[in-house]
Structure formats: structure tokens, C-alpha cells
KEKE-3310 file (N, C-alpha, C; in steps of 0.2 Angstrom, whole numbers, plus 5000, padded with zeros to 4 digits):
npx = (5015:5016:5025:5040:5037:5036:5050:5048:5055:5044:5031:5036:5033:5020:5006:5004:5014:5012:5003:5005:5012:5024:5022:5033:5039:5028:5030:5042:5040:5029:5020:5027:5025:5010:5010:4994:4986:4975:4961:4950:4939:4929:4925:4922:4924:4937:4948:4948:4953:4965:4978:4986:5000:4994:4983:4967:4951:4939:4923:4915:4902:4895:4902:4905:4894:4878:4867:4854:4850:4853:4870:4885:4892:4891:4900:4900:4899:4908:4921:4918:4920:4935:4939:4937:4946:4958:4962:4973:4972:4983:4986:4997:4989:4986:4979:4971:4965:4954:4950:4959:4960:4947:4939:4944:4952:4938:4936:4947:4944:4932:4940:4946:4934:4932:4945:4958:4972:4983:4983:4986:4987:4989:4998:4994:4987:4978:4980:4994:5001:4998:5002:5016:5021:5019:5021:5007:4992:4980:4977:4966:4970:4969:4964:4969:4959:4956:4956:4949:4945:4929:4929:4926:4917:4916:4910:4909:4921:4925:4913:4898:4883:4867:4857:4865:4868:4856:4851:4858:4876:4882:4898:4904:4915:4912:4914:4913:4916:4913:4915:4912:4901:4890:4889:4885:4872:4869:4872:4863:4861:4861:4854:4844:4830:4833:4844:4860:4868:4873:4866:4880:4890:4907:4916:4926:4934:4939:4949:4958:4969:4978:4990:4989:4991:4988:4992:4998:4999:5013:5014:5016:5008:4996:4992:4990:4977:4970:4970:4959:4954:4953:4964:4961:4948:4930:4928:4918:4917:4909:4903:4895:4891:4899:4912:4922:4924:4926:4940:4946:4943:4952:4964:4963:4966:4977:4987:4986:4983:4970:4965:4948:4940:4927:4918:4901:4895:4881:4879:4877:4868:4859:4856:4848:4839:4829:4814:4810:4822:4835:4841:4856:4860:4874)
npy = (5080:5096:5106:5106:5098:5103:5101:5102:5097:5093:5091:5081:5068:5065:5059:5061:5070:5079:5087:5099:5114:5127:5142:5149:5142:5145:5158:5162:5156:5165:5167:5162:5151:5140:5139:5142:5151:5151:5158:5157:5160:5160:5173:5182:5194:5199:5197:5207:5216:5213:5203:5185:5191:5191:5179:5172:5175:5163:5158:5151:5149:5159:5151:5138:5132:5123:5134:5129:5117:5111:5107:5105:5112:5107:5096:5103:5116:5117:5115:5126:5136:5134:5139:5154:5156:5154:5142:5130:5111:5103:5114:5116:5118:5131:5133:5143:5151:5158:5157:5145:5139:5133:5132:5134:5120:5113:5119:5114:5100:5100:5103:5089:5081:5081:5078:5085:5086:5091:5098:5108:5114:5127:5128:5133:5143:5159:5165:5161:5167:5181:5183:5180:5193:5192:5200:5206:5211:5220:5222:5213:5199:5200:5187:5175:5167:5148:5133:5119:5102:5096:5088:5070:5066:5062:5057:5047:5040:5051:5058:5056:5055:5059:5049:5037:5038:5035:5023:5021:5019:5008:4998:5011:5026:5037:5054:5071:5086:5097:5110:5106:5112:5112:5100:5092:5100:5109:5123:5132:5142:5141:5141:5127:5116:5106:5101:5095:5078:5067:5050:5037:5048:5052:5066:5074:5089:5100:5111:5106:5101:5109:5121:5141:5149:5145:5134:5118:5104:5093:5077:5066:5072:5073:5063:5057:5063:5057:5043:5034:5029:5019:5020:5013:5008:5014:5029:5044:5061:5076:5094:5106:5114:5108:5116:5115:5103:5097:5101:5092:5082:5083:5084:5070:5060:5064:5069:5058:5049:5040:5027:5027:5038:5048:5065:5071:5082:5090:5088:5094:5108:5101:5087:5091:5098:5089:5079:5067:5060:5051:5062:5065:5068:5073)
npz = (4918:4916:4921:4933:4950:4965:4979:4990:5005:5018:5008:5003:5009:5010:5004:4990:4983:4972:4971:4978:4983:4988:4994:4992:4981:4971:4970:4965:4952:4946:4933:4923:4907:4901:4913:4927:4937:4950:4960:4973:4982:4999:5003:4989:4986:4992:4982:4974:4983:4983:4973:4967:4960:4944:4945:4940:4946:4952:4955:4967:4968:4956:4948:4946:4949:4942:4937:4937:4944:4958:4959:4953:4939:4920:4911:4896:4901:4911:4903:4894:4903:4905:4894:4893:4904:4898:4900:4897:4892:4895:4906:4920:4935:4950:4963:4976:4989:5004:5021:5024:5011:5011:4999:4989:4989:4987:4973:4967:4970:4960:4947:4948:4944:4932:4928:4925:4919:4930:4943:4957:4974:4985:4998:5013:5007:5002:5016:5020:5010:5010:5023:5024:5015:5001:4984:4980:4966:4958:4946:4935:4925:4908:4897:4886:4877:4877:4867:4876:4877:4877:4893:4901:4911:4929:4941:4952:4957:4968:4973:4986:4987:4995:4994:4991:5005:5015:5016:5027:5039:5036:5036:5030:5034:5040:5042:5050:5047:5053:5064:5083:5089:5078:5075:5086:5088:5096:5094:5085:5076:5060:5044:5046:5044:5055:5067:5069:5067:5055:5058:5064:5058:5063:5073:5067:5066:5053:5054:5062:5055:5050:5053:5064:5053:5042:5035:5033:5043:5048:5042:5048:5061:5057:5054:5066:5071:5063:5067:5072:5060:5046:5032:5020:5021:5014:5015:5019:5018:5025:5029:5031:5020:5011:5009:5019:5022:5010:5010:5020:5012:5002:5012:5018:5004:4998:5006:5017:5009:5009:5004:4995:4996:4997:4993:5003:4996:4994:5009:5026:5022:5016:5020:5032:5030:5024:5020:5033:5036:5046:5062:5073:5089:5100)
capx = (5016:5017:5030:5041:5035:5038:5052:5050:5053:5037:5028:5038:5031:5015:5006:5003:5015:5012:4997:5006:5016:5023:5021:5041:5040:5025:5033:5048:5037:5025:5022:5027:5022:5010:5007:4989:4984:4968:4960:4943:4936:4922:4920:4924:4928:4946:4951:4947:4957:4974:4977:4993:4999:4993:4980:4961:4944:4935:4918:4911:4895:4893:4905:4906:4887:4873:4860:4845:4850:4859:4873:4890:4893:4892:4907:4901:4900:4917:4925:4919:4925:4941:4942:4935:4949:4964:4966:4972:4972:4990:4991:4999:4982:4988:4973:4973:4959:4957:4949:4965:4960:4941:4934:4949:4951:4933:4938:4951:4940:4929:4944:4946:4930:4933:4950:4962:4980:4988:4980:4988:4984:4995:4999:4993:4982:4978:4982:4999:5003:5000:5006:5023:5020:5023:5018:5000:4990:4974:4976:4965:4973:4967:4964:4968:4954:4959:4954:4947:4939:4924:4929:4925:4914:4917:4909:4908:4927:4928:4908:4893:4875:4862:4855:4870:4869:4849:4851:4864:4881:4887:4905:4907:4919:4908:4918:4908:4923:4912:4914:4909:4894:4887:4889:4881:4867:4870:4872:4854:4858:4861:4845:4841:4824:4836:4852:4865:4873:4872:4870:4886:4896:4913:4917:4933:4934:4943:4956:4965:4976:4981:4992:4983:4992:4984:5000:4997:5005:5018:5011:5014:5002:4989:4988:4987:4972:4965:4972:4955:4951:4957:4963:4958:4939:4926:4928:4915:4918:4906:4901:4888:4890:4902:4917:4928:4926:4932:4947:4946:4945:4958:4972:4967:4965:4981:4992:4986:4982:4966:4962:4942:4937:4924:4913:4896:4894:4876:4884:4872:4861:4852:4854:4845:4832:4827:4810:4811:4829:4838:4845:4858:4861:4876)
capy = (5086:5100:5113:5105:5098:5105:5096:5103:5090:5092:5088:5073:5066:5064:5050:5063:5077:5081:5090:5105:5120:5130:5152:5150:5137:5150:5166:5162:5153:5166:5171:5154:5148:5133:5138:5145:5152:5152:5160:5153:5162:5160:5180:5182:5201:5197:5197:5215:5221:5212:5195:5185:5193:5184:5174:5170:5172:5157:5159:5144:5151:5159:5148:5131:5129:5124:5138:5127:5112:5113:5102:5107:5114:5099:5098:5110:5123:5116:5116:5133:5141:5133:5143:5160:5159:5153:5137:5122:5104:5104:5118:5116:5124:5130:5136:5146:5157:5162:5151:5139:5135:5129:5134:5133:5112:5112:5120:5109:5092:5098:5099:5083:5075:5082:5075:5090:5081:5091:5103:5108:5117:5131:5125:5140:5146:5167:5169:5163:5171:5186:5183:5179:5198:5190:5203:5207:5214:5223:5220:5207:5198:5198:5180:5173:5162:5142:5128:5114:5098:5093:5082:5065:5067:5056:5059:5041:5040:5057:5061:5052:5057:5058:5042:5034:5037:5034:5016:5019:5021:5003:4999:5017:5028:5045:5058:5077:5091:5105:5112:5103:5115:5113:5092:5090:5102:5113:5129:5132:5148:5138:5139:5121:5114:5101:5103:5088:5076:5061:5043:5035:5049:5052:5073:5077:5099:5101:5115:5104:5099:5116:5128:5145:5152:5138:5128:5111:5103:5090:5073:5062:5075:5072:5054:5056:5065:5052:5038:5031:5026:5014:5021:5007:5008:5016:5036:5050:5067:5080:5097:5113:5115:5104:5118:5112:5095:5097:5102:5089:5077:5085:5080:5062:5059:5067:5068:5052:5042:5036:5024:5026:5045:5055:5070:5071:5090:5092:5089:5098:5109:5096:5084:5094:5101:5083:5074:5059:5058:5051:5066:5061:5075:5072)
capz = (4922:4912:4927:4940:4955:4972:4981:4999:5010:5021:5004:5000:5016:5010:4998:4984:4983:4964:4971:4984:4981:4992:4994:4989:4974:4966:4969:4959:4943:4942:4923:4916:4902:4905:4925:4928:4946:4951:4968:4974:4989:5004:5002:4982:4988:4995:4976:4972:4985:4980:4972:4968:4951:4934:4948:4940:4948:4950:4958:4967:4965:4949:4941:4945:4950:4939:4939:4938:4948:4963:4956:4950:4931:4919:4907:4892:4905:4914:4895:4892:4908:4905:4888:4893:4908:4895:4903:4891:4896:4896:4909:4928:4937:4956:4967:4980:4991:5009:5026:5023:5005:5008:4993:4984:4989:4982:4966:4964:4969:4954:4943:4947:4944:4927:4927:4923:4923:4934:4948:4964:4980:4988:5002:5016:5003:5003:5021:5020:5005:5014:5031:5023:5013:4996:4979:4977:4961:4959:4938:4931:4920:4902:4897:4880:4875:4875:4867:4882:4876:4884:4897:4903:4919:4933:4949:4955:4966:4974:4976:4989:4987:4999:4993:4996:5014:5018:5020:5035:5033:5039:5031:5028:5038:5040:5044:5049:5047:5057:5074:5088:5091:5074:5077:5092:5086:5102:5088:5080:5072:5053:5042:5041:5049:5059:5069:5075:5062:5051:5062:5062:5058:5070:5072:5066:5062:5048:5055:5065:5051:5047:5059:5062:5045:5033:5032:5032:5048:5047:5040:5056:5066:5054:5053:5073:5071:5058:5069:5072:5053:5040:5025:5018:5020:5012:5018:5017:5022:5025:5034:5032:5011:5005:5010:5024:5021:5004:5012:5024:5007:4999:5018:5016:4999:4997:5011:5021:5006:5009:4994:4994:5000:4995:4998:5001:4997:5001:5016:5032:5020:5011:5025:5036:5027:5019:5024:5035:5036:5050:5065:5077:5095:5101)
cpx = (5020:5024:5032:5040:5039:5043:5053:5050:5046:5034:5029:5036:5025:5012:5008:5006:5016:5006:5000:5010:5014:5023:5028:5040:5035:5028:5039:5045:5032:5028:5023:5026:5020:5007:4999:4988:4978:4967:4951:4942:4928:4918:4926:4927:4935:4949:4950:4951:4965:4973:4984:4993:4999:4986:4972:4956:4940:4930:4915:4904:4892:4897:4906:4900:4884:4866:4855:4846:4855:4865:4878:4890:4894:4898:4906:4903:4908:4922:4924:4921:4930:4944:4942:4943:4956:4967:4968:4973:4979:4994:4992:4993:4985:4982:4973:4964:4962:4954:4953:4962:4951:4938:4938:4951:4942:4932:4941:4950:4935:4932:4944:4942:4930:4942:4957:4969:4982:4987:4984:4987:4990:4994:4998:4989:4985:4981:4990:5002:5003:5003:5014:5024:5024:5018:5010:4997:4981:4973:4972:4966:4969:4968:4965:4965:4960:4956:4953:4942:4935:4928:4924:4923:4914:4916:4910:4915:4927:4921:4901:4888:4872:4858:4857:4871:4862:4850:4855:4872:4886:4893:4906:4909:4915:4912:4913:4915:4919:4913:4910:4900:4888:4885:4885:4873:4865:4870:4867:4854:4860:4857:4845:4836:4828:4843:4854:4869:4871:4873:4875:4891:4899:4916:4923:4934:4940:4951:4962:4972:4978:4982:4988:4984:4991:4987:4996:5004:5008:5012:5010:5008:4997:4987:4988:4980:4965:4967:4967:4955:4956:4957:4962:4952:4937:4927:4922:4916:4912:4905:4893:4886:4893:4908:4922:4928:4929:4939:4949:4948:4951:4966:4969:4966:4974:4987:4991:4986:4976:4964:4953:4939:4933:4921:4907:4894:4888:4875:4876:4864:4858:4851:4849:4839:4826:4821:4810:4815:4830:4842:4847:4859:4867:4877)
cpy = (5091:5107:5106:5106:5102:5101:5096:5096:5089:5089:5081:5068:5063:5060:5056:5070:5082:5086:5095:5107:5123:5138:5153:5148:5143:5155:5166:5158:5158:5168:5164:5152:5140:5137:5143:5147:5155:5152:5158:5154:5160:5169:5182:5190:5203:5199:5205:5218:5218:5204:5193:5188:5187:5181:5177:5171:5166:5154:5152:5144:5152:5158:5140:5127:5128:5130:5136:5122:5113:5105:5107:5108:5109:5101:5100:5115:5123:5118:5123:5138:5140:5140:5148:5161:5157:5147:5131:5115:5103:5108:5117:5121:5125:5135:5137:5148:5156:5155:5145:5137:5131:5127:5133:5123:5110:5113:5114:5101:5093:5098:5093:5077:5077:5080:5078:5088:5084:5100:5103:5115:5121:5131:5133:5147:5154:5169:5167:5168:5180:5188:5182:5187:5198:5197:5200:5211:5218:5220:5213:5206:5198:5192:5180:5167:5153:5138:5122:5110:5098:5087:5077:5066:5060:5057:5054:5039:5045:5059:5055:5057:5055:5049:5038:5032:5036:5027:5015:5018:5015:5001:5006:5021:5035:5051:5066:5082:5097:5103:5107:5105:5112:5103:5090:5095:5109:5121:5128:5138:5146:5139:5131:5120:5109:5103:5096:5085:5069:5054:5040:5039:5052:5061:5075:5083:5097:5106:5112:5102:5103:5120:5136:5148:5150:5135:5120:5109:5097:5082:5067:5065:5075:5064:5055:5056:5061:5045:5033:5027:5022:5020:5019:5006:5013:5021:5040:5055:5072:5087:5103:5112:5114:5109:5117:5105:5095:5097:5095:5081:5079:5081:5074:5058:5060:5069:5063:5047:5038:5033:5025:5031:5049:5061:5069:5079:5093:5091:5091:5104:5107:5090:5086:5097:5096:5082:5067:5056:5059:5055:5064:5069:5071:5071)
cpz = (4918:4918:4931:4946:4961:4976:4987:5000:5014:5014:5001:5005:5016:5003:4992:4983:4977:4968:4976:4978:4988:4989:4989:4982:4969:4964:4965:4953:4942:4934:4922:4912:4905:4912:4925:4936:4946:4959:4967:4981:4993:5001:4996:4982:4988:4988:4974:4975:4986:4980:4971:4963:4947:4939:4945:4943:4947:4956:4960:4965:4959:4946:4940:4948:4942:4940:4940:4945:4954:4960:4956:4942:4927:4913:4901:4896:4908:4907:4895:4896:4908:4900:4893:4901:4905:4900:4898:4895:4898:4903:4918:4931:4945:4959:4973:4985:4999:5013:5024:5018:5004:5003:4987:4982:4984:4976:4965:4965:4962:4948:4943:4944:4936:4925:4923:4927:4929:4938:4955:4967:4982:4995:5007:5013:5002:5009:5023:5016:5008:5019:5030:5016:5006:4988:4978:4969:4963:4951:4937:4925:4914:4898:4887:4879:4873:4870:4873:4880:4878:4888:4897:4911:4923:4941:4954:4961:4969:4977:4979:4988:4994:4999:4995:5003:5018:5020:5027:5033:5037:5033:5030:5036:5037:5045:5045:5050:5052:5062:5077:5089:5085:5073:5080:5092:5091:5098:5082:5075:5062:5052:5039:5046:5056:5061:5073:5069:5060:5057:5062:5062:5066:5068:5071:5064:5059:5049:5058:5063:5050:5056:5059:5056:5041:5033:5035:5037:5047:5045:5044:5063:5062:5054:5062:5073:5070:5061:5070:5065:5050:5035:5019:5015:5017:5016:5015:5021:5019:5029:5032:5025:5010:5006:5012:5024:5015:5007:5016:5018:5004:5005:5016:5012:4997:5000:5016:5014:5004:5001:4991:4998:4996:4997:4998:5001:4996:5004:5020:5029:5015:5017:5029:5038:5025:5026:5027:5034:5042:5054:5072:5083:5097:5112)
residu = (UNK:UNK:UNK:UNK:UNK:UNK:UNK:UNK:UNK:UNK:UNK:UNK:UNK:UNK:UNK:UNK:UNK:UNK:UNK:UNK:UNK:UNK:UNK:UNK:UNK:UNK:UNK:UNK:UNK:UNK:UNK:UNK:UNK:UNK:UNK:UNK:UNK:UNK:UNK:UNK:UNK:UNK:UNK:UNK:UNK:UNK:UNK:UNK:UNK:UNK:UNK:UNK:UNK:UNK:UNK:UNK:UNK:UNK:UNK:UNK:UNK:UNK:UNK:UNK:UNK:UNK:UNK:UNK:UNK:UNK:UNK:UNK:UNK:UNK:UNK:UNK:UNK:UNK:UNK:UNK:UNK:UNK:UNK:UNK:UNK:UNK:UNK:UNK:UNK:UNK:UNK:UNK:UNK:UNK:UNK:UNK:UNK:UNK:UNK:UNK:UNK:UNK:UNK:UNK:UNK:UNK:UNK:UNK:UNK:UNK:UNK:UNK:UNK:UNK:UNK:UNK:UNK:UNK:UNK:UNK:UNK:UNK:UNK:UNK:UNK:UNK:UNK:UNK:UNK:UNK:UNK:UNK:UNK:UNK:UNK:UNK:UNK:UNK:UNK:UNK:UNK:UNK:UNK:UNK:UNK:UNK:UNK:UNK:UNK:UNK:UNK:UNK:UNK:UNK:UNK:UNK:UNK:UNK:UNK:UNK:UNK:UNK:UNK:UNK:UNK:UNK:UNK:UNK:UNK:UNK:UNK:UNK:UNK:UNK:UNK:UNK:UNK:UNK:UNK:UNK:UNK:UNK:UNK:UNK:UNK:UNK:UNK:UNK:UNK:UNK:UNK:UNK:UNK:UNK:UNK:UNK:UNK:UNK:UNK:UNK:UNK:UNK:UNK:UNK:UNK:UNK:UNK:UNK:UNK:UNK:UNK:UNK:UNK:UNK:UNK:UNK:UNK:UNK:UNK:UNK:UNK:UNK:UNK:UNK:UNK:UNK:UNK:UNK:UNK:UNK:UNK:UNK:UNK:UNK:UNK:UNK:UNK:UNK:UNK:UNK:UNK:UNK:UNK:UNK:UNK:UNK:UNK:UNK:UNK:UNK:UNK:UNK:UNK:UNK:UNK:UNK:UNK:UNK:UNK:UNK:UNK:UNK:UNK:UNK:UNK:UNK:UNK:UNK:UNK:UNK:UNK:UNK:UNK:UNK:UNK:UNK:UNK:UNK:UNK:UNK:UNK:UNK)
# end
């Protein structure tokens, strides 16, 4: 760990609190040496009109996708995004954005499948940061080019494929992070040819974890939530694009502990659009 961890007490609460920060612990390290802060939004706009200062863009779209494949960026292209935003392997990365961190937990699940030591989430994301009225910028910072290995890619503990779940998802805990509507199929207006949700899975929305400011609620009210499941078992989380359930893997991966959670992040539209795949109606 290249910065000192966070030592709130709420984060100490929780399995893996190498992975938080709070609004306070940022705002008195920016600048650092070592610390990078990167923003990773739903609407990539939010950043032009005030960001934290020193804080990064980092497009889920046009920068951690594959152009040709629908896939994730494979690890030249992670390597050389690293450089081009002045990241070294060595540096404390902490990620931020707006919708309580969706996009942002995404990001920092694809850090991980590339195995960046030491990535953590800012706890209440962009809209705490603002609802507690902490200094903004408009400056994008001018990067100094890194050096960043290629990584070692490793999709196989954090990511499930469609494939994976065709045969039926017995032993596996299937988790759907969306809205209720969007579950039970009763809300048509998504483009996918099908609306409901994978057989087997159990509906859990993803916001319940989070108070309405982003903050991440206490970690006894989260395992209520998750009381049904083992943390034990075989987990997959999913919802529409692979957004909010990231989040939803990031709390039990990371604040519950689960030992065997992943995402499935063609999630509802690849599901949904697939031929002669099993669709459940609530």
C-alpha cells in the first residue's frame, strides 16, 4: 500500500477496508505523491462542469471498452491507458463518479481484473463530495506520461459469462440488482426483445445499500439485506449493463466478504436480446 489507509471506524467494520476512503480522508491528501483520483461517470458530462481537483477522466465507454468486441479493453490497451493518465503500478488509485459510484465500482472491478495493488472507492462517490461542498476544479490536469507493465489478465474470480449461466444457475446464488419493475418485466421501455429476468435469480436493487447521499450504510444494515445468502456460495450479481450490480459486487465482495462473487456484466442486455434463452416474469 503505497498512502495510508482510511481508519474510520465504519470502514473498519467491514471485511476489506483497504478498499474505502472517506470525502474527509481525500480532501486533506489531495496532491500527494503516489495518490491518483480518478472520476468514472454514468453521464461523462458531470466532469466538465466541476471535478475533484487533480481528479482524472476515465470513460467507461471510450476507454475501458473494446471497440470491436463488446468486451472490456485487453491489457495493452489497459497498460497504455495507464500511461497516457500517469498512473504507475505503485500508485494509490481512488475512484470516484456520480449515481453512488456505479460506474465508478465498475471501473475499479476492471482495475482489479487486471490486478492494480491497490484501488479504492470514495465512499458517497460525486454526490457526496458535493453535498458535503468540498473544493471543485474545471482544470484538467496535465498528465505526466508512466511507465505501466502489461498486466496479467484474470477475469475468471470476479467475472461470469452468459455461458456460464445457460445451463441453469443450480448451486449458484443469482443475484438481479435492478428495480423491481425492471425484474418482474412489468417496465418494457428498455431496448431489449425480452423483459423479466434470469430463472433462479432472487431481486435484490442495488440502492438499498447506500443512504440517499451515496454513503454506504452501516455494515450490520447491509448484511440484513444480504441475510438470505451464504457468503460462502458461489455468487453472481447482475442488472441492465453490468453498472449497478458492479456496485452491488463491489458491497459483498468487500464489505460483506463474500469469498466467491462475481459479475455477470452482459448482465440484461445480452441476456435479453439472446436467442432461445431461458425468460422468467415475475
Amino acid at each position: 500500500m503505497g498512502i495510508e489507509l482510511d481508519t474510520s471506524p465504519q470502514f473498519q467494520q467491514f471485511s476489506n477496508p483497504e478498499k474505502f476512503v472517506s470525502p474527509a480522508w481525500l480532501s486533506a491528501r489531495l496532491g500527494m505523491d503516489g495518490l491518483k483520483v480518478v472520476e468514472s461517470d454514468a453521464d461523462a458530462y458531470l466532469y466538465d462542469i466541476g471535478h475533484i481537483p487533480g481528479a482524472m477522466r476515465i470513460d467507461f465507454t471510450r476507454d475501458l471498452n473494446d471497440p470491436l468486441i463488446r468486451d472490456i479493453l485487453d491489457a495493452e490497451a489497459f497498460a497504455k491507458l495507464m500511461e497516457q493518465r500517469g498512473i504507475s503500478r505503485d500508485d494509490t488509485v481512488v475512484i470516484y463518479g456520480d449515481r453512488a459510484n456505479w460506474w465508478a465500482a465498475y471501473t475499479a472491478w476492471v482495475f482489479e481484473i487486471y490486478g492494480h495493488p491497490d484501488v479504492r472507492l470514495l465512499d458517497g462517490g460525486r454526490d457526496a463530495w458535493m453535498g458535503e461542498e468540498r473544493d471543485t476544479s474545471f482544470v484538467v490536469p496535465e498528465c505526466t506520461p508512466s511507465t505501466y507493465p502489461v498486466p496479467e489478465r484474470n477475469d475468471g474470480p470476479v467475472r461470469t459469462f452468459a455461458a456460464d449461466l445457460l445451463g441453469g444457475v443450480e448451486g449458484i446464488q443469482l443475484i438481479d440488482a435492478r428495480v423491481k419493475e425492471l425484474y418482474d418485466g412489468s417496465n418494457m421501455t428498455e431496448r431489449t426483445f425480452r423483459h423479466g429476468h434470469i430463472p433462479g435469480a432472487v431481486n435484490v436493487p442495488w440502492g438499498r445499500s447506500v443512504f440517499p447521499n451515496s454513503l454506504f450504510r452501516a455494515r450490520k444494515d447491509i448484511e440484513a439485506i444480504y441475510k438470505d445468502f451464504d457468503p460462502k456460495k458461489k455468487t453472481v450479481v447482475y442488472c441492465q449493463s453490468g453498472e449497478s450490480s458492479a456496485h452491488t459486487w463491489f458491497v459483498l465482495k468487500h464489505i460483506l466478504g463474500f469469498e466467491d462473487i462475481s459479475l455477470y456484466d452482459g448482465s440484461w442486455v445480452e441476456w435479453g436480446n439472446m436467442v432461445r434463452v431461458p425468460v422468467a416474469k415475475a
